[in-house]
N, C-alpha and C positions, 0 to 999 in steps of 0.2 A: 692049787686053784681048782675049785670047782668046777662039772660041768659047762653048769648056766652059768659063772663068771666068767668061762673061758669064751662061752657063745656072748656074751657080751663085750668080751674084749674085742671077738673078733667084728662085732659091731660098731664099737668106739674106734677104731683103726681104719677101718672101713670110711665111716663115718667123713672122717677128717680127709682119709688120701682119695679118696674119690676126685677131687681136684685133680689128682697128677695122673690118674687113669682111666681117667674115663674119656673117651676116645667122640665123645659128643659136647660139643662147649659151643654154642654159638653166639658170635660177633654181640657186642655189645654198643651203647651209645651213653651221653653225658648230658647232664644240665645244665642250666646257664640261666641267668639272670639278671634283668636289669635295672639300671641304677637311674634312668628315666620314669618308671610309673609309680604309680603310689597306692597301684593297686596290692591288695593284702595278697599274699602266697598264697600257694591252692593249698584247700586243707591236709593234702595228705604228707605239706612239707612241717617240720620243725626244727627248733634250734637246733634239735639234736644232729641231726641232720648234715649241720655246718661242717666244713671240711676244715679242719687244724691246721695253723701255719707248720709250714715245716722248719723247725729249727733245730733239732735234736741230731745227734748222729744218727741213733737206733731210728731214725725216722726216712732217710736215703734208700734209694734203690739197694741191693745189694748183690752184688755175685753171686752165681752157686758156692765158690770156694768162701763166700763171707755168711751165707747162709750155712754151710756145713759147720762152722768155727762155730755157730753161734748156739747148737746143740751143745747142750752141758755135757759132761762128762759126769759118771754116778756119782763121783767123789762130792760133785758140788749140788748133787739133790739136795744129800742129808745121808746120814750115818744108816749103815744097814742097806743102801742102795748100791745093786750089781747092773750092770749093762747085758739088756736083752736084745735077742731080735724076734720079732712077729710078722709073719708073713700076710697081709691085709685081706681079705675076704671082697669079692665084688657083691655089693649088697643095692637095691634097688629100696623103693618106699612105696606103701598103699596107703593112702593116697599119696600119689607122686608130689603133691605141691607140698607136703611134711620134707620133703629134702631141704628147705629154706632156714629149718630148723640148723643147721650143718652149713648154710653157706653153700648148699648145691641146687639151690632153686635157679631158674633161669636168668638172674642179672647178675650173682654169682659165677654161674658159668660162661656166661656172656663176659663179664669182664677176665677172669680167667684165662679164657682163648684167647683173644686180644692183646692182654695186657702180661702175663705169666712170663717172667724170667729168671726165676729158682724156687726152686725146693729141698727138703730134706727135712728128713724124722728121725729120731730114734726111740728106743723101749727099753725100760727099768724093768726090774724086777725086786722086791724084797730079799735079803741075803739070808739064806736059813731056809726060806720058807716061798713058798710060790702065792701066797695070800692075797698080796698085793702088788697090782703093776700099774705104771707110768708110761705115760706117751706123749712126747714134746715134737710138734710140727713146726714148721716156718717156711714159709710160701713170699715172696716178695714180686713186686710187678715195677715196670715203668712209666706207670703210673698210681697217686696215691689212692692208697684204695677206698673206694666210698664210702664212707660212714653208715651211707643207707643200707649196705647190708646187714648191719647189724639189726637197725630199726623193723626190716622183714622180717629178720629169725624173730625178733621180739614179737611181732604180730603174728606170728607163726604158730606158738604156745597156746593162744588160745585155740585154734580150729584144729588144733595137735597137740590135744590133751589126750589122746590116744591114737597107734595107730599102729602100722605091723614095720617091720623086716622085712625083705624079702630076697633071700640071698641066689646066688648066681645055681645052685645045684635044687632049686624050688622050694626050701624049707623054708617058714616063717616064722617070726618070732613077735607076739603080742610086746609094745613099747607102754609105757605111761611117759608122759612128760613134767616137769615139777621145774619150777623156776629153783636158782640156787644162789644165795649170796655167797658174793665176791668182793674182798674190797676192790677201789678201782685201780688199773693198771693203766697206763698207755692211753692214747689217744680216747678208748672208749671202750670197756669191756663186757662180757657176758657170761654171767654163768648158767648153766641149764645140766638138768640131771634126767637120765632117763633112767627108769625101771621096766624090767623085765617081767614080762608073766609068770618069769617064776621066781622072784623078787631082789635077783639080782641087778645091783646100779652103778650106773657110767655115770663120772661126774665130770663134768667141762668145763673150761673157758676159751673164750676166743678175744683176743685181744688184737685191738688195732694201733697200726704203729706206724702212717704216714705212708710206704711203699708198700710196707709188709703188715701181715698180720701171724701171729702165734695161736695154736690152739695147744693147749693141756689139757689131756684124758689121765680119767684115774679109778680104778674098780680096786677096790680093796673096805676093809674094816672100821676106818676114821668115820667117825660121828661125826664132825666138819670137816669136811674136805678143802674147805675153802683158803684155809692157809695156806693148806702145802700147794694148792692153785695158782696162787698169789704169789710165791715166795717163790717157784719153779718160773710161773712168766716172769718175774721181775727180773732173776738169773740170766733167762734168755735175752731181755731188752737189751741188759749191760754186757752182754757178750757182742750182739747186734752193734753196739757202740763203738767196739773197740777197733 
């Protein structure tokens, strides 16, 4: 793996676990709505908005020990994948309100503290070669997680069509932001790619799933990434299931 891949791994890693370490997550709150007026929502709600019944297994609170299960094993990426470990990078954002991008904007974190009771990750690597790496998170709370976080990272792209890194030992790293198709996953899904200033790219999704949500990071050579995105969350829902 390259350099600049590797500084971007340590980005997309970063990225996603800042959730589970970052030592600042404040108290969150909820919406509510009623079935008396007839006045129209405030503009900034929509459908999308709506929170999913819960009917699904993959959709339940789950334990740390059903959160741990629910990480694949390399076997079941796809052929040619080995089991990695990467050790996460504390990385900060300029402008801080681009954290929303990742799901570490303030109602992200907000709900997070509050509501957070598992985690766990792990990381691929390509067999043969260090080309290409994988990273499947899974984050579940006891409560279902808002949909609207997704709708902020989506509004996020535009005013974070650029912006920096900023890692824990003062280095920065210039981002581009680029929306990414994904077919959909899960309750409601996302994909977002970022590029590097020196044109290395993190490709993502973050999938919501009732209690929990999944994020897939992927830095390697695929000209659509968006399959192996797709086919890796879907892996983790039906593990989440079982």
């Amino acid at each position: 793996m390259s350099a600049t891949a590797r500084g971007l791994v340590r980005a997309g890693v970063s990225a996603a676990a800042v959730l589970s370490v970052s030592a600042c997550m404040p108290g969150g709150g909820s919406s509510s709505s009623s079935t008396t007026s007839a006045a129209p929502p405030p503009a900034t709600s929509s459908a999308a908005d709506i929170q999913p019944e819960i009917t699904k297994p993959e959709q339940r609170e789950l334990t740390p020990a059903q959160v741990r299960k629910a990480l694949p094993p390399a076997k079941e990426i796809g052929d040619g994948w080995v089991d990695n470990r990467v050790v996460p990078s504390t990385i900060s954002y300029d402008p801080t309100s681009c954290g929303d991008l990742f799901l570490q904007g303030e109602q992200a974190k907000a709900f997070a503290k509050e509501h957070r009771v598992a985690e766990a990750k792990h990381d691929y690597v390509t067999d043969g070669t260090d080309a290409d790496y994988l990273a499947v998170f899974v984050y579940s709370f006891d409560e279902p997680v808002p949909v609207s976080l997704l709708t902020v990272a989506g509004d996020a792209m535009g005013r974070c069509s650029t912006y920096d890194l900023v890692y824990s030992d003062g280095q920065t790293q210039s981002q581009e932001t680029r929306g990414l198709q994904v077919p959909a996953v899960g309750d409601r899904s996302m994909g977002l790619a970022t590029v590097s200033g020196s044109g290395s790219t993190l490709n993502r999704v973050t999938v919501l799933s009732g209690h929990s949500y999944v994020v897939v990071n992927y830095v390697g050579d695929r000209s659509d990434p968006g399959p192996l995105l797709r086919d890796v969350a879907r892996t983790t829902l039906k593990r989440m299931s079982s």
